[in-house]
C-alpha positions, 0 to 999 in steps of 0.5 A: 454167472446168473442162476437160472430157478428152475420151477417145480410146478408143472404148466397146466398145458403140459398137464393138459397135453398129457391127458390128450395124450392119454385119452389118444393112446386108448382110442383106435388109429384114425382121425380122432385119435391124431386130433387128439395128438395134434392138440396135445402137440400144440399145447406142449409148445405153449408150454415151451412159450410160456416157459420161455417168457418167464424166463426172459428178463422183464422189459422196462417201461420202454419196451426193452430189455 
């Protein structure tokens, strides 16, 4: 069975989605508080992709896994 690593380093857009979040969660309801949470939305599932491409085996020279 493969181990899978488990990084201890935190993506720098789950870092940046959460200062959005922060920033959002100080502003009153409105255009740009949901701006703010949209973009936040956005980088999580940047992180998600970022995550998901490490973890995927590396292609050899002919585009293959």
């Amino acid at each position: 069975m493969a181990s899978m690593q488990i990084s201890t380093e935190t993506s720098t857009w789950l870092l940046q989605a959460r200062d959005f979040l922060v920033e959002a969660r100080r502003l009153k309801p409105g255009f740009a508080r949901n701006e703010l949470r949209e973009t936040a939305k956005v980088l999580r599932e940047l992180a998600e992709c970022e995550a998901q491409a490490e973890s995927a085996p590396p292609l050899d020279r002919t585009g293959k896994a």
